[in-house]
Every structure is written in structure tokens, then in C-alpha cells.
N, CA, C and O atoms as a GROMACS GRO file, in nm:
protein
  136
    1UNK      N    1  -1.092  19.158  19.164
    1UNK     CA    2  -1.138  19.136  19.027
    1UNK      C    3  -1.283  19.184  19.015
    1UNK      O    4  -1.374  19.150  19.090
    2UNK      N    5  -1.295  19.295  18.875
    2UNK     CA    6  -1.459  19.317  18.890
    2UNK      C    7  -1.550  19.223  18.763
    2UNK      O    8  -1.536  19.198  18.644
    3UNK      N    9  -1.660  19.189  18.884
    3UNK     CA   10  -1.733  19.145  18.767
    3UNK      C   11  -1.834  19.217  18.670
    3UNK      O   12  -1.914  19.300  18.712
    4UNK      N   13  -1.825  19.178  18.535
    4UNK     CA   14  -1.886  19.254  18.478
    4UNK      C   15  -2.031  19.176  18.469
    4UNK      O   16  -2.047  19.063  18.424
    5UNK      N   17  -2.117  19.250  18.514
    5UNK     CA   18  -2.327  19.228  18.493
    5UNK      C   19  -2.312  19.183  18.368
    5UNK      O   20  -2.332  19.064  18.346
    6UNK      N   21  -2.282  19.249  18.289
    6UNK     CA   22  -2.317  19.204  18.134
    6UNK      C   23  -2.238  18.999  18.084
    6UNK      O   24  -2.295  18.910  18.022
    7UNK      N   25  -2.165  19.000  18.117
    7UNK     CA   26  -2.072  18.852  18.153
    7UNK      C   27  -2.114  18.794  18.235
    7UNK      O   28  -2.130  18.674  18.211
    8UNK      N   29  -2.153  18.841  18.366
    8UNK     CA   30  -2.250  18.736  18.419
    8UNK      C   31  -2.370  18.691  18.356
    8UNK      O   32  -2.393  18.579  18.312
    9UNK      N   33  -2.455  18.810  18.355
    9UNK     CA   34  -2.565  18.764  18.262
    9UNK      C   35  -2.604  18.690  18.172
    9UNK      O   36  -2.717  18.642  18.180
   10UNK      N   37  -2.508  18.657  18.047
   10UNK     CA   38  -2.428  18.599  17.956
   10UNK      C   39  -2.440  18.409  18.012
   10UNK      O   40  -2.484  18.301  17.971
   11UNK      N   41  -2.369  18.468  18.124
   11UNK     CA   42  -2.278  18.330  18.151
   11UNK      C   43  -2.406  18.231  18.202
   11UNK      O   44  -2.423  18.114  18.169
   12UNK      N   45  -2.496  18.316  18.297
   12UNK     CA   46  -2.613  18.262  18.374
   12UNK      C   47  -2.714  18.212  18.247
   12UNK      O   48  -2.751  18.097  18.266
   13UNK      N   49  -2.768  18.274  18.116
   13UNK     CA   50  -2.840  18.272  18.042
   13UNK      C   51  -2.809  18.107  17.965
   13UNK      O   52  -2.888  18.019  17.931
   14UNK      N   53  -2.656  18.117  17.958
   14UNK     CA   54  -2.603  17.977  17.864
   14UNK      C   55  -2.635  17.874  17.974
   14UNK      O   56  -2.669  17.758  17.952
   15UNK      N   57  -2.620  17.926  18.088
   15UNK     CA   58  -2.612  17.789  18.180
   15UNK      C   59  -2.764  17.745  18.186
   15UNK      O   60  -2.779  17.625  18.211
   16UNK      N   61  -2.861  17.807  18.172
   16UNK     CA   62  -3.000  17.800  18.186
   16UNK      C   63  -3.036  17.731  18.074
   16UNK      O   64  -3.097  17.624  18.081
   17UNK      N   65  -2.986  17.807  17.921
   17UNK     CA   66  -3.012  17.727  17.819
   17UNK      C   67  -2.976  17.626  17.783
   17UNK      O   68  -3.038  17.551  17.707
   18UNK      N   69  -2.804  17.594  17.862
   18UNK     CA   70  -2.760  17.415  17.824
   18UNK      C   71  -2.852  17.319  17.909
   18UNK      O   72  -2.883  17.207  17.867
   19UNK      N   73  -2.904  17.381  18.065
   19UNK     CA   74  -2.958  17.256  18.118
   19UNK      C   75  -3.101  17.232  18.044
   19UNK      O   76  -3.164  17.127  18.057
   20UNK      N   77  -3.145  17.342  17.966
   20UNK     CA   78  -3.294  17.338  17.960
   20UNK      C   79  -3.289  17.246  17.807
   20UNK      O   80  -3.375  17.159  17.798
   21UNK      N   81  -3.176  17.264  17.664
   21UNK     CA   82  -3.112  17.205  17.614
   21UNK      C   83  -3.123  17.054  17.632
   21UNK      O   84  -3.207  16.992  17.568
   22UNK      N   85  -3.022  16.982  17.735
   22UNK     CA   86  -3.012  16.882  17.777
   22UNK      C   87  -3.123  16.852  17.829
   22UNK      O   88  -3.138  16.734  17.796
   23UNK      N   89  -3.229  16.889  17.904
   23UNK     CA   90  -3.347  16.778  17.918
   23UNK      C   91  -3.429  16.796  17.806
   23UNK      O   92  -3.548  16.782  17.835
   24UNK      N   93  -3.414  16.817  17.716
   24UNK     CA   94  -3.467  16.802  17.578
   24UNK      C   95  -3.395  16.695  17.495
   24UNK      O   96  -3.436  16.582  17.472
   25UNK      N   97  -3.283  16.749  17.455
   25UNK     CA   98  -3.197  16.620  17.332
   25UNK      C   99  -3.173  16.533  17.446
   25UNK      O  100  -3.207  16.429  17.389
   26UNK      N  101  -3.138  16.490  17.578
   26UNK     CA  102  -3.125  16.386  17.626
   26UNK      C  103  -3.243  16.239  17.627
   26UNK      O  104  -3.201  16.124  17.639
   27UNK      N  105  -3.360  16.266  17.615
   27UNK     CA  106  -3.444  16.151  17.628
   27UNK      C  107  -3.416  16.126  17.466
   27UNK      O  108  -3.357  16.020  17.442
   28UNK      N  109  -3.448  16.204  17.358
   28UNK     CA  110  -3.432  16.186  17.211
   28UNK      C  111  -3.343  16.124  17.183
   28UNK      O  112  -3.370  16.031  17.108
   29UNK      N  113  -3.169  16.142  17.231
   29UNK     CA  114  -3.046  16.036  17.219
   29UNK      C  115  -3.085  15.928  17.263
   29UNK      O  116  -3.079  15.829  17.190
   30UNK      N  117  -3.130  15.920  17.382
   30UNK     CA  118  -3.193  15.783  17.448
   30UNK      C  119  -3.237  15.685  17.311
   30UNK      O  120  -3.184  15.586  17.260
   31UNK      N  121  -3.356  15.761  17.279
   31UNK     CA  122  -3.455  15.725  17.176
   31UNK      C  123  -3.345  15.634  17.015
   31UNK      O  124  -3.379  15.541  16.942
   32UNK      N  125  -3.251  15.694  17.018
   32UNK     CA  126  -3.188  15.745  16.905
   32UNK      C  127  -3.113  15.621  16.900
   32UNK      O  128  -3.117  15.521  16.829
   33UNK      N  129  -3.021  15.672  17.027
   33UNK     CA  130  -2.909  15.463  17.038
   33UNK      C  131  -2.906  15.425  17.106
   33UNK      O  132  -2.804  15.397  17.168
   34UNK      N  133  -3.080  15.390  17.154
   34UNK     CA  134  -3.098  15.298  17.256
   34UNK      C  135  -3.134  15.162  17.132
   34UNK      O  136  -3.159  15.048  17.171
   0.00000   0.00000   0.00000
């Protein structure tokens, strides 16, 4: 199976932006319905 650079890239970029994402809105939910 080939991988395509462009789909990885992609894939690596979302994964960077959900964790970076989540330590952001996570303390705020805290905040929210705590």
C-alpha cells in the first residue's frame, strides 16, 4: 500500500491541531460544568 505525503501530512496536521485544540477547550469545559 502507498502512502500518499500529501494524506499523511493532512492526517499529522489534524492530529497536532486536535491535541493543541483540546488543551485549550478542555480547562474552559472544566470552567463551564464544573
Amino acid at each position: 500500500m502507498e502512502i500518499n505525503p500529501f494524506a499523511f501530512g493532512v492526517s499529522t496536521l489534524v492530529d497536532r491541531n486536535v491535541g493543541y485544540i483540546t488543551q485549550i477547550i478542555g480547562p474552559v469545559l472544566d470552567v463551564a460544568f464544573s
